[in-house]
N, C-alpha and C positions, 0 to 999 in steps of 0.2 A: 622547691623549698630550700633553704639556709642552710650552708654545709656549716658544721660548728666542730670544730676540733677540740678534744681535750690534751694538751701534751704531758706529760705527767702524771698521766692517767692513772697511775699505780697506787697515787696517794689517794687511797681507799675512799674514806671519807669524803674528802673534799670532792671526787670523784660521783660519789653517791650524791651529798646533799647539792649539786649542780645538774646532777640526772632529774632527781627528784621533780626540781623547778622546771627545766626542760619538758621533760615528758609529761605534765601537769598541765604546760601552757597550751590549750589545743591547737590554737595557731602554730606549734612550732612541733606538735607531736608528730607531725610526717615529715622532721627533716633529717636531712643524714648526720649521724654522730659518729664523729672517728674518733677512735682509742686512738693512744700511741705513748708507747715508754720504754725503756733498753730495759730494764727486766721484764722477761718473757712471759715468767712464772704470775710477777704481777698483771700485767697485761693480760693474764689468760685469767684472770680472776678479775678484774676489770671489765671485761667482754663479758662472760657470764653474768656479770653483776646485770648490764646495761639489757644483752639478751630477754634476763629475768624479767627486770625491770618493763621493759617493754610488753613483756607476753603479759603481764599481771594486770599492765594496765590499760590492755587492747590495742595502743598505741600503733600508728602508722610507721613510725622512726623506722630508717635503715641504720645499722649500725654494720659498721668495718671497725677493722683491728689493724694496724700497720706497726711493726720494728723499725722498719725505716721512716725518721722523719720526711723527708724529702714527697713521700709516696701518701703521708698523712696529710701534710699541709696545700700538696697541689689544688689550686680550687678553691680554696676556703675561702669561705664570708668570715669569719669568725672563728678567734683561734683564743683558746682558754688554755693561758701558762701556770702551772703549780710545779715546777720542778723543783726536787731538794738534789743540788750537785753534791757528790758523796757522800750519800744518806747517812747512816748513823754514825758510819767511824768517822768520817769527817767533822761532822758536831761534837763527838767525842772529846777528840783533839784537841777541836776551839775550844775546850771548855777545860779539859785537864791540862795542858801545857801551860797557858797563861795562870792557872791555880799554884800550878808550883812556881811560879814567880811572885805570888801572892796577888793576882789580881779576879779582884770575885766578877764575876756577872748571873745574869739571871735567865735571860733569854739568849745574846749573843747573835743575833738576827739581825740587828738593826743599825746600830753602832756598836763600840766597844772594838777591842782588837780581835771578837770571832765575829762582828758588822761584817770586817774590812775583810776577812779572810772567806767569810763565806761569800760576800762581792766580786774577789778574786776570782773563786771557782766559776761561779755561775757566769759573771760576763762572757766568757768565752762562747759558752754555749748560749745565747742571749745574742749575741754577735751575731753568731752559726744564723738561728732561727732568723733573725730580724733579715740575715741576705737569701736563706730562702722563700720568704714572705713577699719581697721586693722583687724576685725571679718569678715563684711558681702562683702567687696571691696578692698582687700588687696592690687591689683595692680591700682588701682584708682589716678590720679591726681584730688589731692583738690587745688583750686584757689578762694583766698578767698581776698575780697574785704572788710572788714570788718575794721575798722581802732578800734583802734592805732593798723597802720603795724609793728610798729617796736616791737611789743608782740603779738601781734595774731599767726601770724606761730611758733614764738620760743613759747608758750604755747603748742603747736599742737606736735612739735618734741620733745620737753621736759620731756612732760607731757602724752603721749601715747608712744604705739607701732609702731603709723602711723609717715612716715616720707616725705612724697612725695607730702608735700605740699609748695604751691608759691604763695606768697602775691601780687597783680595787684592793679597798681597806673597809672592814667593819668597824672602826674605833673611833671615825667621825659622828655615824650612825650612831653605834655605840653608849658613844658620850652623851648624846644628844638624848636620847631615850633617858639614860642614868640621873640626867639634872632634873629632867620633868621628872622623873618617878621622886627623888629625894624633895621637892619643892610639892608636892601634890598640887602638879598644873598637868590637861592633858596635852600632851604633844601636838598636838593639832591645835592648841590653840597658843603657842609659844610659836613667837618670832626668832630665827636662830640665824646667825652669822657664824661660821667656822671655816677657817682658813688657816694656810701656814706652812708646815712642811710634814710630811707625813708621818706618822706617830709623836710626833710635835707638833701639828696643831692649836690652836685655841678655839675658844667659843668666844667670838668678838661679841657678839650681839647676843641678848638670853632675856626677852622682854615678852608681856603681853598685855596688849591696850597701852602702849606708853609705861605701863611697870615695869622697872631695874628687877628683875626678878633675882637677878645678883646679891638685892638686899635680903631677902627671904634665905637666898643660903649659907650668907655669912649669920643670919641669925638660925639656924642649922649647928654651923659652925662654934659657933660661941656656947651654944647648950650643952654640945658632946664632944668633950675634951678627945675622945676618941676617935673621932675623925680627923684630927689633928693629926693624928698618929699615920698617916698616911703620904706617899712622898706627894703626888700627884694635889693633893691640898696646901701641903707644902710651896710647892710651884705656884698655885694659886695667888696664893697671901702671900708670896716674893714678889709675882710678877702679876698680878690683876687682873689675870684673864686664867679660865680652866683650863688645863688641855687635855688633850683626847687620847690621850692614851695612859693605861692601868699604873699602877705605882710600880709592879714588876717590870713591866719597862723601861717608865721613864728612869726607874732609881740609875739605869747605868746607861744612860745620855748626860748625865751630871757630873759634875765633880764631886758631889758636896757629900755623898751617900757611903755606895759599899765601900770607899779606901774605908773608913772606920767605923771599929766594929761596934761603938756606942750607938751609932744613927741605925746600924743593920736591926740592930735591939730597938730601938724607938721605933721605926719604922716598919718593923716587922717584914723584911725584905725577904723573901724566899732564896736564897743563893740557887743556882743550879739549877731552878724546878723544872727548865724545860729538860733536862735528861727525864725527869719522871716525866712528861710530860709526853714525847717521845715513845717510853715504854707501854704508856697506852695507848699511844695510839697506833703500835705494832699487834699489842693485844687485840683491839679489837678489829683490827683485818686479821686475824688470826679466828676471830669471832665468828665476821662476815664471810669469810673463804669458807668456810669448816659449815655455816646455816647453808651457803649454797650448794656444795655439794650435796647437800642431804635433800634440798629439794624446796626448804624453807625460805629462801632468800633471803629479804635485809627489810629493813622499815622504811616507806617510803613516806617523807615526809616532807610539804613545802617547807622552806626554811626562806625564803629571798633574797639567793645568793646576789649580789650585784651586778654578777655579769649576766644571768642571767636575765636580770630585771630591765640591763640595757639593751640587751640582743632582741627582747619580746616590744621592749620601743620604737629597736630603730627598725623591727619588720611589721611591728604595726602602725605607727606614729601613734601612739599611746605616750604621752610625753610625761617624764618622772624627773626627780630631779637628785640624782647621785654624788657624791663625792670621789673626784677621780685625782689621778697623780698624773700631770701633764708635764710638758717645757714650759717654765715659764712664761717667757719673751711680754713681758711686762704684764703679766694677770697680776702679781703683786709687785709693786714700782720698787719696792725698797727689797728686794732681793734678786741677785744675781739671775741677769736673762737666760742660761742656760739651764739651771738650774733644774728639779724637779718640783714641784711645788704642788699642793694638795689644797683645792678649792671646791668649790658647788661646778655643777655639768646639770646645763637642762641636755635631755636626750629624746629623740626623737628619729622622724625618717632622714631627718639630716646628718644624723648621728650624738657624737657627744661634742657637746658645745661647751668650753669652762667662760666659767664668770669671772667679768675683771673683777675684782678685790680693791685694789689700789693701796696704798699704804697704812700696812699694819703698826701701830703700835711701836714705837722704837723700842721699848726692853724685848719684846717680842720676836721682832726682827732680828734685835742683837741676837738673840738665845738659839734662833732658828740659824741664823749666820754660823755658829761654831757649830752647828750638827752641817751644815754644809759645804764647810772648809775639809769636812774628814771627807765627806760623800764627792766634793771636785776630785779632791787628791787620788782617793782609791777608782774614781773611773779612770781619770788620766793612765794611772800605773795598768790598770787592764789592758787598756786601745793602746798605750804605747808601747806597753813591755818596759817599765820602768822602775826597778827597784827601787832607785830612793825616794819615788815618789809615796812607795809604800812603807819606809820609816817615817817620811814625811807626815803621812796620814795617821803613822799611829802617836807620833810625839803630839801631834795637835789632839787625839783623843782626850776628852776630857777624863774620864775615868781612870784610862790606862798612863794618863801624863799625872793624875793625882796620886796615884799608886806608886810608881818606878821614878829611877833616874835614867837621862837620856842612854847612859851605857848599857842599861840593862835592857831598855825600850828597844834598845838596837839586839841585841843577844833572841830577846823573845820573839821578834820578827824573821829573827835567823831562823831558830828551831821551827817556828811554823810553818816556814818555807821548806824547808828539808823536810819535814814534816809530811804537806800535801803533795811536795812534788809533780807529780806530772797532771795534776788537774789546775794547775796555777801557767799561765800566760807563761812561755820559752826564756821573754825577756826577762823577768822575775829572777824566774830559778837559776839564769846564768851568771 
């Protein structure tokens, strides 16, 4: 049976709702599941979980625990990446440092100047994993859930031997769901095109039987001034096409947003939210830790996490069709071949297949271009150890170049670096 590694394993949740799917699918409930994450304490509450998990539900699974990567990944069909590189105080940082320069964001995950830094951190270890996958799991599908998508896998294929990895987003899916439900059409009977770059995406195509179902939502649009109010509708009605990720995101891939505090009011942007966001999601591993000692476990529930939806295809040829984050090399013509780019994947026993796309849309292109100029610049600065490729990266952010002047844009790249210090690439910090 399918060895399936979770690396990461600590982040509870994520951990849980990937069990969940796993240990549900019968075909895959005798395969072995390895834990593995540098906090012990999490891991040993992760193991318990999966333990539980198994016994509740008769399941055949073997489950291991490994601290040591190298001893996790030997063997592996399938290696499931959720790591957060220096978990809370790390995000902290991103979040408060650039505040006192006055640059807001929201999530800090994706782009913005905590994109670039949380990039920083993790490629290294991205790196690590991707040359022991090529040594100890040559034939391995790595699925890595780990954001900024649009640099993690191109750090992975770049920057190693290992090339057979595919970055999973719920925001395509997402999206796609959101328009059927606001248009009352059911999703199975909508024609859907979405491609682009990840958490930038669009919804190229949104038709059924030949109906622009695009016209049903701008007349949506037109009735409720309040949905106006939203950044993501915003984008819309600038650029023609939806995209697929939430207004809390997209607001700080833009220019146009949190520099001012007018648009943050109309927009109703949450500043910050993911620190709360964060604090519960420590809560409730504090929840789930505390139900399993006592003997109650945790809720198990299908959820259809991605990866797991592809792992139960490519061992059954049960053929589905996902949204994954690949190397370009011409899936869409009008954006840069190395790129990361985010299209349709049929999956199967052959694995994950991406769909050409071909040429999106030039305002589209263009918009995904400038989220791609920061995501080149900060892998470069990772693989080569290249400071100014990381002022580089943050003078072209859109957000952080609409807020600052280039002297200070260089000042706050300073403090961030002194800052993370030794979780950031040698060449950096020197």
């Amino acid at each position: 049976m399918a060895r399936i590694v979770l690396v990461g394993a600590g982040s509870i949740t994520f951990a849980k709702n990937l069990l969940s799917d796993l240990l549900t699918f019968p075909e895959l409930s005798e395969s072995t599941i390895v834990l593995h994450d540098i906090d012990q304490a999490r891991l040993d509450t992760a193991t318990a979980m999966a333990e539980w998990m198994v016994a509740e539900l008769g399941a055949g699974a073997t489950i291991e625990a490994h601290a040591d990567r190298r001893a996790a990944v030997a063997g592996a069909d399938y290696v499931i990446n959720e790591i957060a590189v220096g978990g809370l105080d790390a995000v902290k940082r991103d979040f408060e440092i650039p505040a006192g320069y006055g640059v807001r964001q929201t999530i800090a995950d994706t782009l913005g100047i905590g994109g670039i830094f949380r990039a920083l951190r993790t490629i290294p270890v991205m790196v690590g994993i991707g040359n022991d996958l090529a040594e100890l799991a040559p034939d391995a599908t790595l699925f890595t859930y780990t954001n900024p998508m649009s640099m993690i896998p191109w750090s992975v294929y770049a920057g190693t031997p290992f090339k057979n990895v595919v970055g999973v987003c719920h925001a395509a899916r997402d999206t796609q769901k959101t328009l059927a439900r606001m248009v009352g059409v059911p999703e199975e009977e909508i024609s859907f095109l979405t491609a682009g770059v990840n958490h930038q995406a669009f919804v190229l195509r949104f038709e059924r039987a030949g109906e622009n179902l695009y016209d049903r939502l701008d007349e949506l649009i037109e009735k409720d001034p309040e949905l106006a109010r939203r950044v993501r509708v915003e984008v819309y009605r600038s650029f023609g096409y939806f995209p697929t990720e939430s207004s809390e995101h997209g607001s700080e891939y833009l220019p146009w947003f949190l520099p001012h505090e007018e648009e943050v009011a109309h927009y109703r942007i949450p500043v910050g939210v993911y620190l709360e966001w964060l604090a519960d999601g420590f809560e409730e591993y504090e929840t789930y830790k505390r139900s399993l000692e006592e003997g109650r476990g945790v809720p198990i529930r299908r959820g259809e996490e991605l990866a797991s939806l592809a792992i139960h295809s490519m061992e059954t040829g049960t053929r589905r069709m996902i949204h994954g984050n690949v190397r370009n090399a011409g899936l869409i013509s009008n954006l840069p071949h190395e790129a990361t780019v985010e299209v349709p994947c049929h999956v199967d026993r052959a694995g994950v297949q991406p769909v050409r796309v071909g040429e999106l849309p030039a305002q589209v292109a263009a918009l995904n271009r400038t989220l791609l100029n920061v995501s080149e610049l900060t892998v470069k600065a990772a693989l080569e150890g290249r400071r100014d490729h990381v002022y580089q990266a943050a003078l072209l952010d859109p957000n952080t170049a609409a807020t600052l002047p280039v002297r200070k844009i260089r000042e706050l790249v300073d403090d961030l670096i002194a800052a993370h210090g030794d979780l950031l690439p040698a060449g950096i910090r020197n």
